[in-house]
N, C-alpha and C positions, 0 to 999 in steps of 0.2 A: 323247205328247210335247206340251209346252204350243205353243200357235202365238202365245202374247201378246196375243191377244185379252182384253178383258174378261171373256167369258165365260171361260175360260179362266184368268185370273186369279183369279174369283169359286171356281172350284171347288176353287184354292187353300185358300181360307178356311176349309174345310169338306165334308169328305165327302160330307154331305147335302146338300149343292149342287152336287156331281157328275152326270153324266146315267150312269145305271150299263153298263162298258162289256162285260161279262160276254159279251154277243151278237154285238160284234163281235169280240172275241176266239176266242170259238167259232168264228167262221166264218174265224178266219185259221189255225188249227186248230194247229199247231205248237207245241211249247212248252207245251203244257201233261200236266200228269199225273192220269191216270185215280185216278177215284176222290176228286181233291182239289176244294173247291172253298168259298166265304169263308166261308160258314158253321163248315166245318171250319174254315178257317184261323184263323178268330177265335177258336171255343172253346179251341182250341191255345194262341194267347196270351195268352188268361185264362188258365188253367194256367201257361204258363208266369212271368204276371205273380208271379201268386199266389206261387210260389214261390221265385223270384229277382227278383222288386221291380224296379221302373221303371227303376232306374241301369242296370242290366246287361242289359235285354232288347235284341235283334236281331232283323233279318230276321235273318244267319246263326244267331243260336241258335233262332229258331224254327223257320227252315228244318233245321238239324239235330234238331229235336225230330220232327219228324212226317217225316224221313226223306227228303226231297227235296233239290235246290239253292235255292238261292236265287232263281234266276229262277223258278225255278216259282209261288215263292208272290209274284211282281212279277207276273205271270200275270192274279192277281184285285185285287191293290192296288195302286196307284201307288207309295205310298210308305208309310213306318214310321208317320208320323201319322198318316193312313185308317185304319191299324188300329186301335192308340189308340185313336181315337173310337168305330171300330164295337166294339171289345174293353170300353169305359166303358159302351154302349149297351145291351150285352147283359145286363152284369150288373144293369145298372141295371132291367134286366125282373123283376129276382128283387120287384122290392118290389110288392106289392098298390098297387093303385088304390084310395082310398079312397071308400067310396058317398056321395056328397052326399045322395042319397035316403033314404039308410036311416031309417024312421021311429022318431020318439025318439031317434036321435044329438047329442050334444052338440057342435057343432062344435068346443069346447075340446080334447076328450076326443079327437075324428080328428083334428086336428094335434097335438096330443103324440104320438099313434102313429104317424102319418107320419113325425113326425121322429126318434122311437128307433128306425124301422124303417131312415130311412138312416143313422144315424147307425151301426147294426147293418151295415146293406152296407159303411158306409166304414170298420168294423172288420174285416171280414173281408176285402177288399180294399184294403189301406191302400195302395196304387199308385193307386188312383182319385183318392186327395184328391191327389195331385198332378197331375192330368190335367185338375179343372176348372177352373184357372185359364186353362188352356193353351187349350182347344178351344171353342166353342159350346154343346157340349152339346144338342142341339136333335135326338136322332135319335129315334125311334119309342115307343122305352122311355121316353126321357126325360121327353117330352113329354105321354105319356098319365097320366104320376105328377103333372106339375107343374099339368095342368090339370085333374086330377081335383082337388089340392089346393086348387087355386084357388078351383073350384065350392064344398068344404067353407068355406073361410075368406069367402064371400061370402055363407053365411050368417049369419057374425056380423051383417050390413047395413050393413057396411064399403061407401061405397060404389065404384061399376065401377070409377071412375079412381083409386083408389088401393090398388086389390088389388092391381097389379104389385110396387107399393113395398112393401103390408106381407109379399106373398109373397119378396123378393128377403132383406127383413130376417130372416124366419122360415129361408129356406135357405142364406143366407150367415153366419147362428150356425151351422148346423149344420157346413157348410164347413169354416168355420173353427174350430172345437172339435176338428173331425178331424183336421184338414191338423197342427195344434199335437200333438193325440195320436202322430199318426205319427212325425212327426218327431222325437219325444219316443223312442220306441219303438226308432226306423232310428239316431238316436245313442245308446243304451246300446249294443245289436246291435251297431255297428261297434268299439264301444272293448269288447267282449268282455264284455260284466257284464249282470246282470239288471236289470229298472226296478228293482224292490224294493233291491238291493244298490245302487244308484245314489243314489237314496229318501233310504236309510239314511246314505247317508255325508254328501251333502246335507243331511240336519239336524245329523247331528255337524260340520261345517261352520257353519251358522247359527248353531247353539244357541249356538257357541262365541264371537259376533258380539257386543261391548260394548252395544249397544241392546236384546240378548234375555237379558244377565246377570241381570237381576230379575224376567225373565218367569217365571212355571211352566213345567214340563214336557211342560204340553197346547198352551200357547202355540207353544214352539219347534217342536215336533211337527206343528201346524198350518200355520205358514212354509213346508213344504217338502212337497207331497202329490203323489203322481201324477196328470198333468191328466185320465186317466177318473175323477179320485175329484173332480174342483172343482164341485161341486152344479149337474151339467147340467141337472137336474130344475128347480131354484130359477133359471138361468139360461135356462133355455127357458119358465119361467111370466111372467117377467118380460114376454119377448117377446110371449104369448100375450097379457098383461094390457094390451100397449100397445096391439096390434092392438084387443082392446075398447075399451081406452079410446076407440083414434080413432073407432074408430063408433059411441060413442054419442055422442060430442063434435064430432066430426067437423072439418072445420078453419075452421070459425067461432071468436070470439069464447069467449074462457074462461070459464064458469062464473065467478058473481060469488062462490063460496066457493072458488075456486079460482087461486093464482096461476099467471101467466102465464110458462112458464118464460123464467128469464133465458138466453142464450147468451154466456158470457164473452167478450170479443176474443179473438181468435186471435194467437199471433206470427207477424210477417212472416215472409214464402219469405227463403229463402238470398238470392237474389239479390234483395231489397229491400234488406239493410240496409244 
């Protein structure tokens, strides 16, 4: 139970800023169930993610999944979020670490792979891209992925201080290409129909649109694609190309054949005008 302390609050934030209380639990001994313990309990909720999706997971359903009550599995976690995390952390082991080492690697060539590799996780998991807005992300798995990539993207000669920035751009495309797929995905799913039957009606909708009257056939057909079909390949080189560019340009002064890009003004906040 929280005592309100900072500490205390801090472990709020974050699972992995919990001190793990596994030991003293053991030693109050009661309440718990042979045989169980968060290892299990997490694999459990991956499965269970996996196949009823983030809106409908529970402690009670996961506790009726693996055949206990409820307290039992409050036993090893505090709460539904710890799990979460450690259930996001685990999967996120599935992805290789990519070797900075490897002689003759192109660093281009290990972040593209890294990134169809999560982009691969956050497909088969589509309950994850809703989970890393929410949490830190910072557990064991996560962290040996993000810092192995790091190491690859540092030898573009990008330099230290701005590897965090080009790594945040590189993983929050991917993020966000997923989190848009899923959701893409979870609303055909709920209104009963396929992406493709979706797709499809969606262009006989557009096509039928007075600005696409004089288009071809390929045009209107193009207006409306399923977002795993919007050239993540050409949208992730992009990224890759910008990363080079800043280091070999770095953030000095622009190349005299090069302009300096403009930044439009922005419109005022709401509460300006």
């Amino acid at each position: 139970m929280s005592d309100g302390s900072r500490t205390s609050r801090m472990r709020r934030t974050s699972v992995w800023l919990e001190e793990r209380t596994e030991s003293r639990r053991r030693a109050t001994g009661s309440g718990q169930t042979e045989g169980l313990d968060r290892e299990k309990i997490t694999a459990a909720a991956v499965r269970l993610l996996d196949t009823e999706g983030l809106a409908k997971f529970s402690m009670r359903r996961l506790a009726a999944r693996l055949g206990v009550t409820a307290m039992s599995v409050y036993w090893y976690v505090d709460r539904k979020d710890d799990l979460l995390e450690l259930a996001l952390d685990a999967v996120e082991g599935e992805l290789e670490v990519p070797d900075a080492d490897a002689a003759g690697a192109d660093w281009r060539e290990q972040l593209r792979q890294a990134a169809y590799a999560l982009r691969g996780l956050l497909h088969r998991h589509p309950w994850a891209s809703g989970t890393l807005g929410s949490f830190l992300n910072v557990g064991p798995s996560a962290m040996s992925f993000q810092l192995g990539v790091r190491r690859v993207l540092l030898r573009s000669g990008l330099p230290e201080q701005q590897a965090d920035g080009a790594l945040a751009a590189l993983f929050s495309f991917v993020y966000g290409h997923a989190a848009v797929d899923a959701s893409w995905q979870r609303r055909c799913s709920e209104a009963g129909v396929s992406s493709q039957d979706c797709v499809d009606a969606l262009r006989s909708t557009v096509g039928a649109r007075p600005e696409y009257a004089e288009c071809g056939a390929g045009v209107r057909a193009e207006a409306v694609r399923p977002v795993e079909q919007r050239d993540f390949g050409v949208a992730l080189d992009c990224v890759i190309a910008g990363i080079e560019a800043m280091a070999r340009y770095g953030r000095g002064p622009a190349p005299q054949d090069r302009a300096t890009p403009v930044i439009p003004p922005q419109p005022p906040a709401p509460e300006d005008r």
